[in-house]
N, C-alpha and C positions, 0 to 999 in steps of 0.2 A: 504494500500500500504506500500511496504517498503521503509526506505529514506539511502540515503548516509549516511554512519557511522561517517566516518570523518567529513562531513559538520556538522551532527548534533552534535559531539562532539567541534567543532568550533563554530557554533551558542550557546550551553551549556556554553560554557566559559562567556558570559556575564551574561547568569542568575542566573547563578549559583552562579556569584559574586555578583549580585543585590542583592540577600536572604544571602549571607553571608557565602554561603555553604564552609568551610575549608579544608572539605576531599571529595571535587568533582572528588578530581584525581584521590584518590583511588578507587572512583566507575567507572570513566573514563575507567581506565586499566584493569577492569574485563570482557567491553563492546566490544564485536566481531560482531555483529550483531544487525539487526531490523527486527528478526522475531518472532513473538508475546511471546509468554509466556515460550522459552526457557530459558534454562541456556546462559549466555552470553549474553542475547538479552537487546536491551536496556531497554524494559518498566522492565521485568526484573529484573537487578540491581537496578535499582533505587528503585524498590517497594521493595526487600529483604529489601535495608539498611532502607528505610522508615518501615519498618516493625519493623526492631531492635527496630531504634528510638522510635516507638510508643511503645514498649515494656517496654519500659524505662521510659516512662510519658512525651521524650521529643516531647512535642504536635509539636510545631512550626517547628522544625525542621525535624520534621514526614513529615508535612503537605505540606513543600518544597521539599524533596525528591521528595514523592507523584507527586507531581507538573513537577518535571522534568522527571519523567517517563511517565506523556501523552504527555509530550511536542513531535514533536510542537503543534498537535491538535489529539483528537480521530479517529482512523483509525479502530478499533478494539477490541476486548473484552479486550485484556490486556492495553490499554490504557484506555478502559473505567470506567474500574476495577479502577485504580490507579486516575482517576479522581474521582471517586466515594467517593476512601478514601480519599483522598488529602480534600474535600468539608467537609467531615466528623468529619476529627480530626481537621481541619482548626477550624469546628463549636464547639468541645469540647474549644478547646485552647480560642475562644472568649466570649464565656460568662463569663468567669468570668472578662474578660477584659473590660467589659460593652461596649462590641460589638454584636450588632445583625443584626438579618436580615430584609429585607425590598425588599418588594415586590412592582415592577412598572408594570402600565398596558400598554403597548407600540403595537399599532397596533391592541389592540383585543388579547394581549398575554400576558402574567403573565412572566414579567421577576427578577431574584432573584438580590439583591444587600446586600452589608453587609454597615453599620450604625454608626455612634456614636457621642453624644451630641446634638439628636434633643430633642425637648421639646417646649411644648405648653405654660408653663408659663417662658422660658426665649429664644426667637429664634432669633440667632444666626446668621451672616452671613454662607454661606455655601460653600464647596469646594467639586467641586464633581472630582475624580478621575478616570482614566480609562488607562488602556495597550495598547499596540497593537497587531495585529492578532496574533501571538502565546503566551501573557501573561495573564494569566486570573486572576479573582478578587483576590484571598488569595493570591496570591504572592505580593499585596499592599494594603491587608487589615491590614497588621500588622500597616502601617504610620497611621492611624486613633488613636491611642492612641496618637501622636505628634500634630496630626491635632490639637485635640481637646483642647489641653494645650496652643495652640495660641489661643483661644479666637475662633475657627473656630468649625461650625457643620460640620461633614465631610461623605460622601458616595461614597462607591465604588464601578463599576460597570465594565462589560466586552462588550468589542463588541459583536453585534450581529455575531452568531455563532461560538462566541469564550466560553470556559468551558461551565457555563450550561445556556448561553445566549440563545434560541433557533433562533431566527430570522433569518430571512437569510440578508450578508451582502451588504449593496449597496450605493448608493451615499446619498441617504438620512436617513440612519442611525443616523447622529448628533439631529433626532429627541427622541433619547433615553436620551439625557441632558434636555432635555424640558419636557421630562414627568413625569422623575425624580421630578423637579424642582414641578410640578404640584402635584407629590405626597406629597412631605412633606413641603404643603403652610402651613399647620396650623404648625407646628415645627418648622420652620425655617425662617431666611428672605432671602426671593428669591427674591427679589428686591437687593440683592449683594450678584451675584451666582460669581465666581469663579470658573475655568476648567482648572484642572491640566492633558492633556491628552498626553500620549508619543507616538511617534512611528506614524501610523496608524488614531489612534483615534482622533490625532493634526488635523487631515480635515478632518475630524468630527465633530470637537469642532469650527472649523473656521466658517465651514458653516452653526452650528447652531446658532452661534455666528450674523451671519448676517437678523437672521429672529428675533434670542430673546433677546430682550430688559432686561432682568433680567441678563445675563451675562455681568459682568461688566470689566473681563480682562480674560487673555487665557497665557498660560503659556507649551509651547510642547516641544519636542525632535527629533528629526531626521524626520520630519513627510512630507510626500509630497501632495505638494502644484498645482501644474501644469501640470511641467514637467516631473515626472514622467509618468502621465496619458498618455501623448501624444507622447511621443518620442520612438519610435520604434527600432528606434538603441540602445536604453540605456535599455529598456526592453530583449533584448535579452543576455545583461549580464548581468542579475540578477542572483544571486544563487540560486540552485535547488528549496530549502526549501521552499524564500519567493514565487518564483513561486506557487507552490506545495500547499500552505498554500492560498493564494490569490485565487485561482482556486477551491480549495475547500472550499470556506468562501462565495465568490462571484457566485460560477456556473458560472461563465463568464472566458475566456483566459483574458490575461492580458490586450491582444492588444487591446480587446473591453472595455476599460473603457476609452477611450479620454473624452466621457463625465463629467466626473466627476471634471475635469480638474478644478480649479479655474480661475475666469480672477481677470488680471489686476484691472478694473472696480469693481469689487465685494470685492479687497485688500482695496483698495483705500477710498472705501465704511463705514470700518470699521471704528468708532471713540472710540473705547475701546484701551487699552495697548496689547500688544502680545509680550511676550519673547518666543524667539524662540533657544536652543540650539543647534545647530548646529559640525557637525564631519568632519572634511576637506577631509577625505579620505575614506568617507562614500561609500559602493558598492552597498547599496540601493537606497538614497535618491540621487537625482542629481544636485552638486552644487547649479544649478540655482534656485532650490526652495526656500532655505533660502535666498537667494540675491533677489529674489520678495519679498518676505514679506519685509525685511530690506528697496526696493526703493520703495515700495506701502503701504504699513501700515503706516498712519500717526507716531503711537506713537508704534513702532517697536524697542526692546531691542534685538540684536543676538548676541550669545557669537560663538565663535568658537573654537575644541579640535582638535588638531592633534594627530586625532585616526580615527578607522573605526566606522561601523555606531551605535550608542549606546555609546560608547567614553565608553568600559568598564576600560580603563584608567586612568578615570573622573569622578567614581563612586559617590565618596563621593563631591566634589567641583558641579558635575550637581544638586545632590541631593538640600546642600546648597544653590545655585545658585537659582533652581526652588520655594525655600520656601520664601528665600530672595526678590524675585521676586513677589511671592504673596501679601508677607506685605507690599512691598512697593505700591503695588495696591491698595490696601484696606485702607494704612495711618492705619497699626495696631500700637502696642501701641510703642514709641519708646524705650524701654526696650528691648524687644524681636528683633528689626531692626536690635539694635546692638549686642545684643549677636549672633546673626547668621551670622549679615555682619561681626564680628572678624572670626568663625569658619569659614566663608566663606574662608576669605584670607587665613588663614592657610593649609585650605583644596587646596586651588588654589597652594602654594607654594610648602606643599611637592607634590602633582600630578607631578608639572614640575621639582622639581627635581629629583623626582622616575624615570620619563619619559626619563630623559638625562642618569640617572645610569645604565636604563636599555637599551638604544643606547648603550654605551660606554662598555659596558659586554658582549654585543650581536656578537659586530665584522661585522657580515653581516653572518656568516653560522647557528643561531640558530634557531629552532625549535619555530616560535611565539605560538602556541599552546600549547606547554611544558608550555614555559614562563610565559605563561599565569595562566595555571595552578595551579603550583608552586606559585603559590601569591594568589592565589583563598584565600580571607577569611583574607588577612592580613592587611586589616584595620580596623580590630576586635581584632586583635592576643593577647594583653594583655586583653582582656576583656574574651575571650573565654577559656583563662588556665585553670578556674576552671570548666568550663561547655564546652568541646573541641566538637564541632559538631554542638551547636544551632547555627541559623541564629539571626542576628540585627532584634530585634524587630521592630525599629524604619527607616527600606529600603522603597525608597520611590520613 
C-alpha cells in the first residue's frame, strides 16, 4: 500500500533523529511520493543515499538510511529490498564491533536477535532491548557497545512482525522476553533480566513482566497501557500510519484489541520498578496510561516531556534518563550512577532551554516539520564535522 507522504515525512523526523541522521532533510526534499521503486518515491531516496553511504564504507550510517526506506514496515519489493540491505550492512558494521547474532526459538519459530557480552565463563546481568511497531533491531543495535561497558550483557530484539521478526503480533507476544531469557541461560544471569522496551513493546515487557520472575525492572517510552486498547473515541484519532502499521502487524482493526487492555489489578500486581517516560502531548498514547502505571505500580518512576509522542525533543535527556534508570535498578556500580546522572542533568537543561528558544523563534506561524528538520542531527554536530553523515553509534 501507499502511505501519506507528509505523515511519513512527520513520523521520519523522530527517527531519523534517534540514529543521528544530519542530512535527513536533504533526503526529505527529494521525496514526492510512496510508490515503490521510482524516482522520488520514498523507499527510493533513502536507499540511493544509503547506497552512496555504503559506497563509502560508511557501514552504520548505510545501515540507517536503509532502515528509513522500509520504514514504517515492508509493503513491497522496494521496501523489502532496502530491509534486506539495511540487515546486511547493519551485519558487516557489527562484527567487528563484537556484535553478533542470536537466534531464539519463540513458538516453534526461529527468531533472529543481535548480541553482545554473553559468555559462559563470566555471565552477566542482562538487558534485553526492543522498538516499537515501526523500529526494528539495527536501529538499536548500535547501544549494545554502551550496554556492555556498564557491566550489562545486552540483546536486541524486534517485535513480532516487525523487520525480520516473522511472528504475527498479539497480546501475548511479551513471551518473546522469556524465551530470549531461556536462550542465553548458560551466558548470562537471567535471574536479573532487565527490559529496556519503547513504544509498543513497553506492554509487552509489562505483561511478560507479570508471568516472569527473572525480570527484575522495566524501563519504556510512550507505551500503552489500557486505554489505548479500549477507548474508541481516542482510536479514531490516531494517525494514519500507526493505524496502518497496527493492522498490519496484528491482522486485527484497532477496535478489536480491548482485550489486550491491562487492569488495574495486574498494575498493582507488579513488585518490580517500572520507569515509564512519558510525552504530555502525545497523539498516540492516551494520557491516562502513564497516570495508571504512576497510581498502580507500586515502585512506579514517570518522567514527563512537553512534546508529542517519542518526545523527539528529548532525544538525548530520554536516552540518559532510560540508562540512569536501569542502574539505579540493578544498584550498578556507583561510578557509572554518577557519570550518567551528571550527563543526565545536562542533557535535561539544555532540552529545556533549546525547547523555550525554539517557542520564542517560532512566533506561532512556523512550519514544526521544517523545525524539526533543520536540527535533525544537532546533538552530534561537533562530533560529526569530521565524518558529516554517520549516525551516534551509541542511540538508544
Amino acid at each position: 500500500m501507499t502511505h501519506e507522504v507528509a505523515e511519513l515525512k512527520q513520523f521520519a523526523v523522530l527517527h531519523a533523529k534517534a540514529q543521528g541522521l544530519g542530512a535527513a532533510s536533504a533526503v526529505l526534499d527529494r521525496i514526492h511520493g510512496d510508490d515503490g521503486d521510482r524516482p522520488g518515491s520514498w523507499a527510493r531516496e533513502w536507499s540511493r543515499e544509503a547506497d552512496r553511504l555504503r559506497r563509502e564504507d560508511r557501514l552504520l550510517a548505510a545501515a540507517a538510511h536503509y532502515n528509513m526506506a522500509r520504514f514504517p514496515y515492508v509493503d513491497g519489493d522496494a521496501r523489502a529490498g532496502a530491509l534486506e540491505n539495511c540487515v546486511e550492512t547493519f551485519a558487516r558494521w557489527a562484527a567487528p564491533n563484537g556484535i553478533s547474532r542470536l537466534e531464539v526459538t519463540v513458538r516453534g519459530t526461529r527468531v533472529r536477535c543481535w548480541t553482545r557480552g554473553l559468555s559462559a565463563r563470566e555471565r552477566r546481568p542482562v538487558l534485553v532491548m526492543c522498538g516499537g511497531i515501526v523500529s526494528i533491531k539495527e536501529q538499536w543495535g548500535p547501544a549494545l557497545t554502551a550496554i556492555t561497558r556498564l557491566g550489562l550483557a545486552g540483546v536486541v530484539v524486534e517485535l513480532p512482525g516487525v523487520g525480520e521478526n516473522p511472528l504475527r503480533y498479539d497480546a501475548d507476544s511479551g513471551q518473546l522476553f522469556s524465551a530470549v531469557l531461556d536462550e542465553i541461560a548458560g551466558r548470562a544471569d537471567v535471574s536479573a533480566c532487565y527490559l529496556l522496551a519503547f513504544s509498543f513493546s513497553g506492554h509487552a515487557a509489562l505483561r511478560c513482566a507479570l508471568a516472569d520472575r527473572r525480570i527484575r525492572g522495566v524501563v519504556t517510552a510512550g507505551a500503552p497501557v489500557s486505554h489505548f486498547f479500549r477507548d474508541r473515541e481516542w482510536q479514531a484519532g490516531l494517525p494514519g500510519i500507526t493505524v496502518d502499521t497496527l493492522e498490519h502487524l496484528t491482522g486485527m482493526p484497532v477496535g478489536g484489541l480491548a482485550s489486550w487492555a491491562l487492569t488495574e489489578h495486574e498494575l498493582a500486581s507488579l513488585d518490580i520498578p517500572v520507569g515509564y517516560a512519558a510525552s504530555a502531548r502525545d497523539e498516540i498514547i492516551p494520557a491516562a496510561d502513564p497516570a495508571l502505571v504512576a497510581a498502580h505500580v507500586r515502585a512506579a518512576d514517570l518522567v514527563v516531556h512537553d512534546d508529542v509522542h517519542g518526545s523527539p525533543g528529548f532525544i538525548a535527556p530520554t536516552r540518559l534518563w532510560a540508562v540512569h534508570t536501569i542502574l539505579r535498578m540493578r544498584g550498578g556500580r556507583p561510578a557509572h550512577r554518577a557519570v550518567v546522572g551528571a550527563a543526565l542533568k545536562v542533557a535535561q537543561w539544555q532540552a529545556r532551554t533549546g525547547s523555550r528558544r525554539k517557542k520564542v523563534v517560532a512566533g506561532g506561524q512556523a512550519d514544526p516539520g521544517r523545525a524539526d528538520r533543520e536540527t535533525l542531527g544537532s546533538d552530534r554536530e561537533d562530533r560529526r564535522r569530521a565524518h558529516p553523515g554517520d549516525p551516534d553509534p551509541h542511540v538508544s
